[in-house]
C-alpha positions as YAML, in Angstrom:
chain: A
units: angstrom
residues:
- id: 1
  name: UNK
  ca: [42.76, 47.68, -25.95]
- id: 2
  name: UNK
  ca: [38.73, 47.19, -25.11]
- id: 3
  name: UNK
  ca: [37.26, 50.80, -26.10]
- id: 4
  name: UNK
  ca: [34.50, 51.96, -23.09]
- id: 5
  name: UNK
  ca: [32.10, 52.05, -25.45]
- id: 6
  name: UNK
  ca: [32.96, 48.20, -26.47]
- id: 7
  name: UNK
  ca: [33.14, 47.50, -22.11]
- id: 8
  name: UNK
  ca: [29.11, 48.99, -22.28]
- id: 9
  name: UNK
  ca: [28.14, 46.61, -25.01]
- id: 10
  name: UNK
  ca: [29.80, 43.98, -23.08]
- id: 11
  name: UNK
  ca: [28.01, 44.49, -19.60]
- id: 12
  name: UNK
  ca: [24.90, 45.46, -20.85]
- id: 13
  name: UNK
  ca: [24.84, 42.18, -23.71]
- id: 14
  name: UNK
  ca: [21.87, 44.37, -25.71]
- id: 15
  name: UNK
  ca: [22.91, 42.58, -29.22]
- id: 16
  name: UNK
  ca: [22.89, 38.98, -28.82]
- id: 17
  name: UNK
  ca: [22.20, 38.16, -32.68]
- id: 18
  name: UNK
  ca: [23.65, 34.85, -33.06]
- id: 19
  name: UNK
  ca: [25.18, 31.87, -32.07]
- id: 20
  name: UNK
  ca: [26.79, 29.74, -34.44]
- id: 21
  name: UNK
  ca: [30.27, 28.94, -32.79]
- id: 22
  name: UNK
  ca: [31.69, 25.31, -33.40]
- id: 23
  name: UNK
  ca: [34.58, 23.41, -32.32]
- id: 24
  name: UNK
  ca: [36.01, 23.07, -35.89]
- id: 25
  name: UNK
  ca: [34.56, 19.69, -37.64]
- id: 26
  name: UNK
  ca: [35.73, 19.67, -40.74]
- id: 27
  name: UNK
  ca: [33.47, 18.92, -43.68]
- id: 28
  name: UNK
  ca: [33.78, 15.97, -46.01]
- id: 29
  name: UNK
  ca: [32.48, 15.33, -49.40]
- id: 30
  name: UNK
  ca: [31.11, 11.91, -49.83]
- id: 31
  name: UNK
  ca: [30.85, 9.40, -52.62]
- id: 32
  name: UNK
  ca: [29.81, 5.69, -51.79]
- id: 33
  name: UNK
  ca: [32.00, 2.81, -52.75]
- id: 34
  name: UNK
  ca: [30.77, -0.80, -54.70]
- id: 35
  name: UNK
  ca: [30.35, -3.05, -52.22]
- id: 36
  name: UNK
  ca: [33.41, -5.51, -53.00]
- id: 37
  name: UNK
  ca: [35.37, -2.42, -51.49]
- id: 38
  name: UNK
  ca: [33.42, -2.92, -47.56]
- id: 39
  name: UNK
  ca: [37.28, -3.68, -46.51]
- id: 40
  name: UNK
  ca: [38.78, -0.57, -47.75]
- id: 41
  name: UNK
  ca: [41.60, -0.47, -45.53]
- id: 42
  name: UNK
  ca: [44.70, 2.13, -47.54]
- id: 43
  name: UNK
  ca: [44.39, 4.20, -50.23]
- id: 44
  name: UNK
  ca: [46.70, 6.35, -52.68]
- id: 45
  name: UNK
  ca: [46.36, 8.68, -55.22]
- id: 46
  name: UNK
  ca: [47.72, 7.41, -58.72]
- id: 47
  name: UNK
  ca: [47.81, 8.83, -62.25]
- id: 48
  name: UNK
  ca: [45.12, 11.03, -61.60]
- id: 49
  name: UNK
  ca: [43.04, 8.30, -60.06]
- id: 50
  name: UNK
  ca: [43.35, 5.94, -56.75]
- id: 51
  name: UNK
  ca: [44.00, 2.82, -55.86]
- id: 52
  name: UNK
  ca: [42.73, 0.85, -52.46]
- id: 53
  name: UNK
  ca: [42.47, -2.79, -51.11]
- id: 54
  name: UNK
  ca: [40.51, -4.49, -48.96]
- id: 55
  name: UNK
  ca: [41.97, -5.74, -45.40]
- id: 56
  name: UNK
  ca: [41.77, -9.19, -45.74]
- id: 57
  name: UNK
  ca: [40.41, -11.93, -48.20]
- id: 58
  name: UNK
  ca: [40.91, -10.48, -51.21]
- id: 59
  name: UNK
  ca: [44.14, -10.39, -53.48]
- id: 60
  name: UNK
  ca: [43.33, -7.75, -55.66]
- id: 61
  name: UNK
  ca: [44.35, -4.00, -55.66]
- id: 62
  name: UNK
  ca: [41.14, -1.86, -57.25]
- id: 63
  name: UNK
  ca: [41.78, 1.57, -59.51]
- id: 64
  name: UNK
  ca: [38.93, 3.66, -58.73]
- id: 65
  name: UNK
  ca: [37.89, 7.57, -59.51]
- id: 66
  name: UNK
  ca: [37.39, 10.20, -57.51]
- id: 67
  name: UNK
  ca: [34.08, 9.75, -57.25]
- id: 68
  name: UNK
  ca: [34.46, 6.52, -56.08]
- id: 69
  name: UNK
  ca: [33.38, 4.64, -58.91]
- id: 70
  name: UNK
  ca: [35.48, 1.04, -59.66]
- id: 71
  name: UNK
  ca: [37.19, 1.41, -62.70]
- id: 72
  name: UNK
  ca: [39.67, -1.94, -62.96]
- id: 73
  name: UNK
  ca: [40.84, -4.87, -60.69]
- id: 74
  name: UNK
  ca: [44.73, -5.58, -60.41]
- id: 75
  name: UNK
  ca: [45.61, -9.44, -58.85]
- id: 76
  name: UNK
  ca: [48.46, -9.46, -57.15]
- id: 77
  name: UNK
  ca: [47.90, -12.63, -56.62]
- id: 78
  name: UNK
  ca: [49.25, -12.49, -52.94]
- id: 79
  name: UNK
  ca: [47.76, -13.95, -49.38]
- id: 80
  name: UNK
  ca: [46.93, -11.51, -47.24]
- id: 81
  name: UNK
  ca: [46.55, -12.10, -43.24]
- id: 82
  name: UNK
  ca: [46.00, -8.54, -42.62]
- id: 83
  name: UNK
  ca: [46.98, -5.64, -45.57]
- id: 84
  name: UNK
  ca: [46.38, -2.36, -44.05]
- id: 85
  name: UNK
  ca: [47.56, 0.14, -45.69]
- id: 86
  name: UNK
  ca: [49.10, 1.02, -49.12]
- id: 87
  name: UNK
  ca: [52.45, 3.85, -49.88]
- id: 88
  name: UNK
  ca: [54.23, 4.18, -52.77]
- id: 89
  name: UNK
  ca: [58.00, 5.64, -53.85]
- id: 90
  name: UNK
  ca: [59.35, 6.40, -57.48]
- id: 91
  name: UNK
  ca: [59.45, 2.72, -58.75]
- id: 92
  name: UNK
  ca: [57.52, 0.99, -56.56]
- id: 93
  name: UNK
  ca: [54.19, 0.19, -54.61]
- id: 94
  name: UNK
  ca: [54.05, -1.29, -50.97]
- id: 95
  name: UNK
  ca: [51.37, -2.87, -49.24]
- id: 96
  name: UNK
  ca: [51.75, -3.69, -46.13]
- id: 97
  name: UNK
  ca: [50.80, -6.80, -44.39]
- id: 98
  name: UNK
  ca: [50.99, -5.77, -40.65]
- id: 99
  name: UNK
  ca: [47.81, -5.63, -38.99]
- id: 100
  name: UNK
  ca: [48.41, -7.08, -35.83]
- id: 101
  name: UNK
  ca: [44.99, -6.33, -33.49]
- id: 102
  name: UNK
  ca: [43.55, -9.94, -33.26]
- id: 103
  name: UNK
  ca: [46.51, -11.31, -30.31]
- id: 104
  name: UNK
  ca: [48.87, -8.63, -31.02]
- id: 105
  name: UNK
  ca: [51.81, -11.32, -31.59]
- id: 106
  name: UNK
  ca: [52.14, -11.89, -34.96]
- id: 107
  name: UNK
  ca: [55.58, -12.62, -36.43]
- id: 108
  name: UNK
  ca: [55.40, -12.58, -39.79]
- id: 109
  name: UNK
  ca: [54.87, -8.58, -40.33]
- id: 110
  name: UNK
  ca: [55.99, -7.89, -43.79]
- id: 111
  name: UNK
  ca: [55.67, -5.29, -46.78]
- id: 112
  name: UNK
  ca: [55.10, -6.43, -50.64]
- id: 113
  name: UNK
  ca: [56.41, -4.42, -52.66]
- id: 114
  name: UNK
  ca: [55.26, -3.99, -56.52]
- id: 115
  name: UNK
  ca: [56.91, -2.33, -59.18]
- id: 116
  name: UNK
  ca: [54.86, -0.02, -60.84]
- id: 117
  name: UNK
  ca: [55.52, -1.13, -63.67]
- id: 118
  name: UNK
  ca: [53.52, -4.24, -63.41]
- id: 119
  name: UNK
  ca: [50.48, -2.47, -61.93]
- id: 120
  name: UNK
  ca: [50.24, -0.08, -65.19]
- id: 121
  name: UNK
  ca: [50.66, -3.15, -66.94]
- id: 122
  name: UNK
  ca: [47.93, -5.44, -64.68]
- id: 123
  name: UNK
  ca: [50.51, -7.96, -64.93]
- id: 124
  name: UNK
  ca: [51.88, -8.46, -61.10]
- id: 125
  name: UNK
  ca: [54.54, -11.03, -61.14]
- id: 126
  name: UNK
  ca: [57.44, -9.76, -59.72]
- id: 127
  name: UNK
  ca: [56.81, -9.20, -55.94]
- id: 128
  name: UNK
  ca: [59.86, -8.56, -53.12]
- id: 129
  name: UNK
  ca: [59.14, -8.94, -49.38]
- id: 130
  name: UNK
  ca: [60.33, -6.97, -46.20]
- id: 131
  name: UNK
  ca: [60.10, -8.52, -43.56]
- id: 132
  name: UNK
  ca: [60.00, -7.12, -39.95]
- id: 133
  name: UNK
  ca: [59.90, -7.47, -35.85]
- id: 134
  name: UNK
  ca: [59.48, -4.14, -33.28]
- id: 135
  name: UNK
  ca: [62.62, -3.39, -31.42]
- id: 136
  name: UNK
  ca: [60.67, -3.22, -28.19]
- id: 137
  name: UNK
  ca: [58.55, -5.90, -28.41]
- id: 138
  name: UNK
  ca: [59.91, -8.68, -26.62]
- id: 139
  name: UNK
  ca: [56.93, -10.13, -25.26]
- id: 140
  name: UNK
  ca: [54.90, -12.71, -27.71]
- id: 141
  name: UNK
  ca: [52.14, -13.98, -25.98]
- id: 142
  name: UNK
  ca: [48.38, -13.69, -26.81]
- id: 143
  name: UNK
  ca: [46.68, -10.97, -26.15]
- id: 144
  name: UNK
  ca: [42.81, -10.34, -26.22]
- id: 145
  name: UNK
  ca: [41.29, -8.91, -29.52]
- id: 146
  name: UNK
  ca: [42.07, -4.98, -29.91]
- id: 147
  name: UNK
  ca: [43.89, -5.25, -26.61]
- id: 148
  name: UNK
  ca: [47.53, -4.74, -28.26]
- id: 149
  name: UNK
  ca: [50.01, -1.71, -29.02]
- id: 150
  name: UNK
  ca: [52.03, -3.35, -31.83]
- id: 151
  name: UNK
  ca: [49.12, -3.45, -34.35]
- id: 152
  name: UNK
  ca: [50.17, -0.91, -37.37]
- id: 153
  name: UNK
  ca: [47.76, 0.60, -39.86]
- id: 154
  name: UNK
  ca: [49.91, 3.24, -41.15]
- id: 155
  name: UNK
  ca: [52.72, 3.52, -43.20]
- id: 156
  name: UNK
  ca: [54.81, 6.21, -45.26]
- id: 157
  name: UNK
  ca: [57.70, 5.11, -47.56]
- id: 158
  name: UNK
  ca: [60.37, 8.22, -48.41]
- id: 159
  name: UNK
  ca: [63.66, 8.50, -50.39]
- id: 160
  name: UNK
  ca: [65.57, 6.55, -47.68]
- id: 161
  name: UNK
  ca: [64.03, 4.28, -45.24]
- id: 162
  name: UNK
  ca: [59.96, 2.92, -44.39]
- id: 163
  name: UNK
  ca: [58.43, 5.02, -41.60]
- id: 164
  name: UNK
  ca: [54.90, 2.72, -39.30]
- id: 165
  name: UNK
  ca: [52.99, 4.64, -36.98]
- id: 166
  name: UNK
  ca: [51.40, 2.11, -34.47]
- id: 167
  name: UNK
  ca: [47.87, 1.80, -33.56]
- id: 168
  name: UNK
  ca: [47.93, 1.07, -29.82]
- id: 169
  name: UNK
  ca: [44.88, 0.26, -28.63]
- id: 170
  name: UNK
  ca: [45.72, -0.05, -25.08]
- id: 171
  name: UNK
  ca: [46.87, 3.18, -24.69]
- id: 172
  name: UNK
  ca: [46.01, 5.01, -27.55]
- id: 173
  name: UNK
  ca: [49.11, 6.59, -28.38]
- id: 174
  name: UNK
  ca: [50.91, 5.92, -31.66]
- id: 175
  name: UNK
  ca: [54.85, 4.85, -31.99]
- id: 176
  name: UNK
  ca: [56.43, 5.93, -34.73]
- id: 177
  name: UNK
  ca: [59.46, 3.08, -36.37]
- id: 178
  name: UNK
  ca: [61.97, 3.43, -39.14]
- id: 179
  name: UNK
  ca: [62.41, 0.58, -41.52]
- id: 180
  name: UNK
  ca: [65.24, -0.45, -43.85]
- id: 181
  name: UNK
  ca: [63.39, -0.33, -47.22]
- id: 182
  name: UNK
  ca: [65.61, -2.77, -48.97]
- id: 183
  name: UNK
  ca: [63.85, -6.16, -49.57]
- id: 184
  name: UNK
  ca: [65.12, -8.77, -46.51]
- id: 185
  name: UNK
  ca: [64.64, -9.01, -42.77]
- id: 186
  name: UNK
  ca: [64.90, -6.18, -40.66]
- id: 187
  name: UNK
  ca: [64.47, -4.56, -37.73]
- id: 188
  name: UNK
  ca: [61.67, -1.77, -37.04]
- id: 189
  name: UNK
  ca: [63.33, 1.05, -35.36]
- id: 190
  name: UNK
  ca: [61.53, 2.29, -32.25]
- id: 191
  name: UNK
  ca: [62.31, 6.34, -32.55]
- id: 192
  name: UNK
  ca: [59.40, 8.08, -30.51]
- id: 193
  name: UNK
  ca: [55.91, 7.96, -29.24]
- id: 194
  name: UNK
  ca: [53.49, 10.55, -29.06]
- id: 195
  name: UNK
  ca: [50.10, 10.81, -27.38]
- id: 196
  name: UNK
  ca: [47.13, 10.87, -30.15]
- id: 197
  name: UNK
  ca: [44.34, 10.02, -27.74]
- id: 198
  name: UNK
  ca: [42.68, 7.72, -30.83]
- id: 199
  name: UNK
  ca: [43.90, 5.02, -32.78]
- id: 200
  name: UNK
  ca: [45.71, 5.57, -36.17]
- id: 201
  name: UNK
  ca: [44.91, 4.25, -38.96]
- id: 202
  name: UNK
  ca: [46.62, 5.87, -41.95]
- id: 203
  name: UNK
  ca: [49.18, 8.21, -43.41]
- id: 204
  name: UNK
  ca: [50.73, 10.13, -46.24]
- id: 205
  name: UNK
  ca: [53.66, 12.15, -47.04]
- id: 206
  name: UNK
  ca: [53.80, 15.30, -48.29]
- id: 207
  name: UNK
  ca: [57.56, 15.26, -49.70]
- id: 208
  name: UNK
  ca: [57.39, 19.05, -51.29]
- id: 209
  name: UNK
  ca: [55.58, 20.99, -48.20]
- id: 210
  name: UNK
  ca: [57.67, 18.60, -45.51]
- id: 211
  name: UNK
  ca: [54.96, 17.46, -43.93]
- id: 212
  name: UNK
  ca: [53.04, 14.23, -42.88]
- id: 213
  name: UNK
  ca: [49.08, 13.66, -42.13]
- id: 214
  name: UNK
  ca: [47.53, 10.78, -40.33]
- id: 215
  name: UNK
  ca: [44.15, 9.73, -39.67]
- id: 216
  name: UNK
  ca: [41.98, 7.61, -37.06]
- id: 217
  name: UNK
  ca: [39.06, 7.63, -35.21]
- id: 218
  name: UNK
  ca: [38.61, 7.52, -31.58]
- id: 219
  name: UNK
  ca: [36.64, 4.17, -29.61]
- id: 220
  name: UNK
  ca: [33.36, 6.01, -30.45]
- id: 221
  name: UNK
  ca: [33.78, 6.05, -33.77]
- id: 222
  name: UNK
  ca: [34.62, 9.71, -34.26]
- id: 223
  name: UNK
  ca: [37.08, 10.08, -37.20]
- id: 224
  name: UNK
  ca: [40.38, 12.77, -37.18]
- id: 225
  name: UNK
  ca: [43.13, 13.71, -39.10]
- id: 226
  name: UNK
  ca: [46.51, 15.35, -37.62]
- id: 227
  name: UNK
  ca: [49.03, 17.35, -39.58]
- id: 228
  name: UNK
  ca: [52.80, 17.28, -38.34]
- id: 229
  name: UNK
  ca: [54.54, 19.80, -39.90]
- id: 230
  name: UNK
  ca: [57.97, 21.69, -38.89]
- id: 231
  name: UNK
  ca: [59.58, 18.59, -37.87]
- id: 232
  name: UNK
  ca: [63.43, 18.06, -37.92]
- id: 233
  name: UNK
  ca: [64.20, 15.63, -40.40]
- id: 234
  name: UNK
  ca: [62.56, 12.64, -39.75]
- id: 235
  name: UNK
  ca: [61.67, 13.08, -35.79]
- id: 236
  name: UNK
  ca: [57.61, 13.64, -37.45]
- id: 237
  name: UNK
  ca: [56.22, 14.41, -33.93]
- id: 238
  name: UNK
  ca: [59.25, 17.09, -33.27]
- id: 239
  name: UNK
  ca: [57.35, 20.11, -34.49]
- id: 240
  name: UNK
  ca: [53.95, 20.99, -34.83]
- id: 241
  name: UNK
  ca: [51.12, 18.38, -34.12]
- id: 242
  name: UNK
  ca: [47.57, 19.25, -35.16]
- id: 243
  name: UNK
  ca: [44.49, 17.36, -34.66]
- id: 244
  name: UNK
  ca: [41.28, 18.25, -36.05]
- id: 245
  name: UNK
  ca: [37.90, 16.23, -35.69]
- id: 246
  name: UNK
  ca: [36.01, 14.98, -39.35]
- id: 247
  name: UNK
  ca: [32.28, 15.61, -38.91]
- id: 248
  name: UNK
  ca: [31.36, 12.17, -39.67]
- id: 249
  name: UNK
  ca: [30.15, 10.20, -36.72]
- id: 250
  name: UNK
  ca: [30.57, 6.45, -36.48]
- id: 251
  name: UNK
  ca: [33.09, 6.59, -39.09]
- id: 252
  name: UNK
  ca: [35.77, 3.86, -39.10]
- id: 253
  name: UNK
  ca: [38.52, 6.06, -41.04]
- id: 254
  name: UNK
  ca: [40.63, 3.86, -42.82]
- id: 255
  name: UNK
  ca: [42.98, 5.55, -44.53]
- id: 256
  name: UNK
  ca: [44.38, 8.71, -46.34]
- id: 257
  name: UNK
  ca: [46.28, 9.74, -49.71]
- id: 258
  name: UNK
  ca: [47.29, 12.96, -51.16]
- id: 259
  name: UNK
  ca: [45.78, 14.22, -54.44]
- id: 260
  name: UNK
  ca: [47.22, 17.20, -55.22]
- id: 261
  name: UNK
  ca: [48.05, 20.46, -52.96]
- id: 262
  name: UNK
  ca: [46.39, 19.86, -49.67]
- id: 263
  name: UNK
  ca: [43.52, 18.25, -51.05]
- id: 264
  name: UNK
  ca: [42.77, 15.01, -49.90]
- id: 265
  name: UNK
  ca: [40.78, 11.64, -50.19]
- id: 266
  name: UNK
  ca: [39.89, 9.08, -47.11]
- id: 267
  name: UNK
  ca: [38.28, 5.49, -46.86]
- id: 268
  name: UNK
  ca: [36.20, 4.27, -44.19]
- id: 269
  name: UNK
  ca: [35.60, 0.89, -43.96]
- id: 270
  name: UNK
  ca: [31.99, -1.36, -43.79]
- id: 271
  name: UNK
  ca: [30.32, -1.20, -39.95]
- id: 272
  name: UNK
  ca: [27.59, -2.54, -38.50]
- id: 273
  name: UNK
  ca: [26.85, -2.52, -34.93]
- id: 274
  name: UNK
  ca: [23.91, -2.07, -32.60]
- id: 275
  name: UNK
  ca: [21.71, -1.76, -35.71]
- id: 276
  name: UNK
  ca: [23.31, 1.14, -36.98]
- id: 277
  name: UNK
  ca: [25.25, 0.43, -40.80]
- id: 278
  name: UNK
  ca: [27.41, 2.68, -41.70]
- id: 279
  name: UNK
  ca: [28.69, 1.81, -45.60]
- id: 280
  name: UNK
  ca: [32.02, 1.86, -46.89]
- id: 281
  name: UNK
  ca: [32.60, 5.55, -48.65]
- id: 282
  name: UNK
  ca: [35.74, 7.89, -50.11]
- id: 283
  name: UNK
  ca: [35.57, 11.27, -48.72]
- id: 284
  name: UNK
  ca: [37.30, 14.25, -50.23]
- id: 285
  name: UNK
  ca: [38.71, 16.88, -47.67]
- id: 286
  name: UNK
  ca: [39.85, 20.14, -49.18]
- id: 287
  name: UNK
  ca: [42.56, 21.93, -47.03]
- id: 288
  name: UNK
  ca: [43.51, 24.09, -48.97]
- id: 289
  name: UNK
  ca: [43.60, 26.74, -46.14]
- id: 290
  name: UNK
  ca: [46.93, 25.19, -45.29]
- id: 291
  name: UNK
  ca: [48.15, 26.53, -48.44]
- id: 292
  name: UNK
  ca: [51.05, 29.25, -48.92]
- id: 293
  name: UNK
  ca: [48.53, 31.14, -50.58]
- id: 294
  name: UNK
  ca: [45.74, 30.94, -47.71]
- id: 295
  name: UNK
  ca: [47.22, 33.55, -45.50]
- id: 296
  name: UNK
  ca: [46.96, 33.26, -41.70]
- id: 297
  name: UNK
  ca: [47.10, 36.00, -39.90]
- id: 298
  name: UNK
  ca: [48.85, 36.04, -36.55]
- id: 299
  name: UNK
  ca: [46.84, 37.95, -34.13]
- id: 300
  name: UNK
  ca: [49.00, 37.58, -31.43]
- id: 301
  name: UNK
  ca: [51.61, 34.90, -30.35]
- id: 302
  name: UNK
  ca: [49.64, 32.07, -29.58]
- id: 303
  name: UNK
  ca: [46.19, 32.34, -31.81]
- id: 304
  name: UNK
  ca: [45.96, 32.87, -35.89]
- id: 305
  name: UNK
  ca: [43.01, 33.66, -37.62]
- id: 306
  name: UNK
  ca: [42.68, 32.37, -41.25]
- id: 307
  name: UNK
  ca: [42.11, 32.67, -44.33]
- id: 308
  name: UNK
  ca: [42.21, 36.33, -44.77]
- id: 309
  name: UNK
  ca: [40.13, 37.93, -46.17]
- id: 310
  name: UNK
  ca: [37.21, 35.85, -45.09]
- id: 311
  name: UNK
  ca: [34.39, 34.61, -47.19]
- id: 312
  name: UNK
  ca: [32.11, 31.99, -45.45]
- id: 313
  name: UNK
  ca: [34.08, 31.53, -42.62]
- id: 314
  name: UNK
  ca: [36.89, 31.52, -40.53]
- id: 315
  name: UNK
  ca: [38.96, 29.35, -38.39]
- id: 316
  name: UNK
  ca: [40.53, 30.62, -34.93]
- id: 317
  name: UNK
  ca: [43.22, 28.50, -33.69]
- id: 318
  name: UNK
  ca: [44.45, 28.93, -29.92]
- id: 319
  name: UNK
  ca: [44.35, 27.88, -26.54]
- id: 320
  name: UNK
  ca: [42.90, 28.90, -23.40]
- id: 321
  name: UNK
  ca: [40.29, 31.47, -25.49]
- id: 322
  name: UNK
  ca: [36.72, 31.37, -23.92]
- id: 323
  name: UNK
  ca: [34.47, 34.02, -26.07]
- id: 324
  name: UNK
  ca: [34.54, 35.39, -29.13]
- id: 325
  name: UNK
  ca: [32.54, 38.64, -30.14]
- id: 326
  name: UNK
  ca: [32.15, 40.09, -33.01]
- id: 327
  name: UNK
  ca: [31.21, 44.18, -33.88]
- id: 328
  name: UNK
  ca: [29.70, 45.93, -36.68]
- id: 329
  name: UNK
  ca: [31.26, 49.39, -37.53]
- id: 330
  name: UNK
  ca: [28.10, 50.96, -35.43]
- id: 331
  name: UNK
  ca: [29.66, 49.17, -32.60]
- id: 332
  name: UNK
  ca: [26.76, 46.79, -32.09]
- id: 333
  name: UNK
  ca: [27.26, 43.16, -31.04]
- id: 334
  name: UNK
  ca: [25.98, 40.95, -33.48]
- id: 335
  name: UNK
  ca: [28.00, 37.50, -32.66]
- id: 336
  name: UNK
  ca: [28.80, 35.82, -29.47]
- id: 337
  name: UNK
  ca: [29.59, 32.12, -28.39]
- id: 338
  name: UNK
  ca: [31.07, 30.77, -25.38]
- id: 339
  name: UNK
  ca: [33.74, 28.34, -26.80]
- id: 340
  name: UNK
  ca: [34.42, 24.40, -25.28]
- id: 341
  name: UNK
  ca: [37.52, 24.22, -23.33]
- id: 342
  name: UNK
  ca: [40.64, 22.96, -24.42]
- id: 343
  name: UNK
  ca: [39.43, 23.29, -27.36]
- id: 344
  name: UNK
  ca: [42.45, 24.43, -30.24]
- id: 345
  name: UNK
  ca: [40.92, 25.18, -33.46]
- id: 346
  name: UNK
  ca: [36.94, 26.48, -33.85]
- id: 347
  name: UNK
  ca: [35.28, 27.25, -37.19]
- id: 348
  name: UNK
  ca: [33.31, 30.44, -37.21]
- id: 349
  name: UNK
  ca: [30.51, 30.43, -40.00]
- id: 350
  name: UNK
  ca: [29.97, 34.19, -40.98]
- id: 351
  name: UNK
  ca: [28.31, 33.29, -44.05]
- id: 352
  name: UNK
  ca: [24.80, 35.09, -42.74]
- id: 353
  name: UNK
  ca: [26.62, 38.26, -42.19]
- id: 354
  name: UNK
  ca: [26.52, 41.57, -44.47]
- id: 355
  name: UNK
  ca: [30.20, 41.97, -46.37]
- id: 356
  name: UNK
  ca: [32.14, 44.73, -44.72]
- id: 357
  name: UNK
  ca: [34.90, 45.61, -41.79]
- id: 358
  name: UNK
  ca: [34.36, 44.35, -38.27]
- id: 359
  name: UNK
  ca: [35.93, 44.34, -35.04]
- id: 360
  name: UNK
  ca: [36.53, 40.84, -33.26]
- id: 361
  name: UNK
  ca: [37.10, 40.88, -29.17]
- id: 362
  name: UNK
  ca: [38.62, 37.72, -27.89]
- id: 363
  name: UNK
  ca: [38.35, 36.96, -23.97]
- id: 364
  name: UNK
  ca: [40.88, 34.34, -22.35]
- id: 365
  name: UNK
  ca: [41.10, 32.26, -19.19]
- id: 366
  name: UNK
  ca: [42.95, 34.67, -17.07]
- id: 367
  name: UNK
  ca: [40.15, 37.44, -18.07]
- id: 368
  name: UNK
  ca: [42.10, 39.30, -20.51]
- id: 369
  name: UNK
  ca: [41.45, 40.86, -23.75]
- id: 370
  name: UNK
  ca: [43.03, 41.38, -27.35]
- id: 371
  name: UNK
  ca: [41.14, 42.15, -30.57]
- id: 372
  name: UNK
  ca: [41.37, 42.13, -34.19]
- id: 373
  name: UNK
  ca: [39.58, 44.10, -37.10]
- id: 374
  name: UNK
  ca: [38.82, 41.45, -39.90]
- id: 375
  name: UNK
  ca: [37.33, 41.71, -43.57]
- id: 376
  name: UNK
  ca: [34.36, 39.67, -45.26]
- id: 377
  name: UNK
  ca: [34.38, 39.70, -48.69]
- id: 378
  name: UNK
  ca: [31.52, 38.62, -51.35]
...
């Protein structure tokens, strides 16, 4: 409950200090990659380094380290029309050979896949292919370029079966498919469809914690990840669905691979338009705050506030809040930001402000109140 005294800072607004409020962008770090990697198009992470391939035009599969520095070529000798995206199980490696945006009817989708035996040994020889149609694509004629939804950039490969979430650039939702992982020709299972409002473009599995990130960018060029977690069994868009902007604009993200915990690495691709070049780099997005050991605190049913205790800063996740204020133990005001609407998750940076106990008043749509007392620590 709002304390009178709280009410009188509120009207009177005497301690405006700062205003530093942002719908949550999450920070990347960067490394540039050589320039025979301006295709980058999949990525995972592998014996403590990672491995990526270019789209198109290139047969090779390149080990590089997580700095993004080339450290060996593998030939796989194969023919690519379009290989977008990379997974992996306990014996093998897949690549898959799906991209699909230039007409949108291609019928000769299909997954290599490698043992890994012969990419430790840089001797690729022995390569099975899967082979594929949509169930609900009947409908084979041309389309314009990047006018399709059966193009596929993403792909996660589990114990059992070959999941493909579809970029669909018409309507910029993505389809998720389950796929017979046995070499032969099969049929891509149509199971749901969810609303992304972008266009995917890469995914991993994250077998221990049950969970499944993608990532894409939106037609401007402004990069994402989402996290699905709590799903029931293999219905990935059943539970929770999280997206969360990348602050790196004009960023064609490419693709995404787990390196350990919930830290991550990302490609984006070559582009050059309207005189603006944006080059080909591996990012590395720590997020780690998803961790069991990052504790979130629930301050009420629908909004968390984490990690507790707070260092730097902290991220408040809920709808339909429209303030945020923040108190000193003198009662004096010394944050406030109106926050963007519809906005879910906001990053708070409280890095400026003296260590100690304050008191945090949220205001929502419908003009209510609730509050929290919260911690910064050295």
């Amino acid at each position: 409950m709002i304390t009178n005294q709280l009410i009188h800072f509120f009207s009177l607004q005497l301690f405006v200090a700062f205003v530093l409020f942002f719908s949550v962008d999450l920070q990347a770090q960067d490394y540039d990659l050589p320039s025979f990697l301006s295709g980058t198009s999949g990525i995972i992470s592998y014996n403590g380094n990672l491995i990526t391939m270019n789209d198109h035009s290139d047969s090779n599969l390149y080990v590089i380290d997580t700095l993004g520095n080339g450290l060996r070529s593998i030939n796989t000798h194969l023919a690519f029309v379009d290989c977008e995206e990379i997974s992996q199980d306990i014996l093998y490696i897949y690549l898959g050979d799906f991209g699909n945006n230039s007409s949108g009817n291609r019928q000769n989708l299909r997954i290599f896949r490698i043992p890994k035996a012969e990419i430790d040994a840089n001797n690729v020889t022995n390569v099975d292919t899967i082979t594929f149609s949509y169930s609900n694509q009947s409908d084979f004629a041309p389309l314009q370029v990047n006018q399709t939804d059966f193009d596929c950039e993403a792909m996660i490969v589990t114990d059992s079966s070959i999941y493909l979430f579809s970029k669909q650039w018409h309507s910029k939702q993505t389809a998720l498919y389950r796929l017979d992982k046995q070499v032969g020709a099969h049929v891509a299972e149509f199971m749901d469809q969810y609303n992304i409002a972008g266009l995917v473009t890469g995914a991993t599995y994250l077998q221990e914690q049950g969970e499944v990130f993608l990532v894409g960018y939106s037609t401007l060029l402004e990069p994402f990840y989402v996290r699905l977690s709590s799903f029931v069994t293999d219905s990935f868009f059943s539970g929770s669905v999280e997206k969360c902007s990348i602050a790196l604009p004009f960023c064609q993200m490419e693709a995404i691979a787990r390196q350990n915990g919930y830290v991550f690495y990302t490609t984006n691709e070559n582009v050059s338009r309207n005189g603006v070049n944006v080059p080909q780099r591996l990012h590395r997005m720590d997020l780690s705050f998803y961790s069991a050991n990052s504790i979130i605190e629930n301050i009420n049913e629908n909004v968390y506030i984490y990690p507790v205790p707070i260092k730097n800063y902290m991220i408040i996740r809920g709808l339909g809040i429209t303030n945020i204020r923040l108190y000193n133990v003198n009662g004096r005001q010394v944050y406030y930001s109106m926050l963007t609407k519809g906005a879910y998750e906001h990053r708070l940076d409280v890095h400026f402000l003296t260590k100690g106990e304050y008191f945090v008043v949220f205001e929502t749509e419908k003009g209510d109140f609730f509050t929290q007392n919260i911690t910064i620590v050295p």
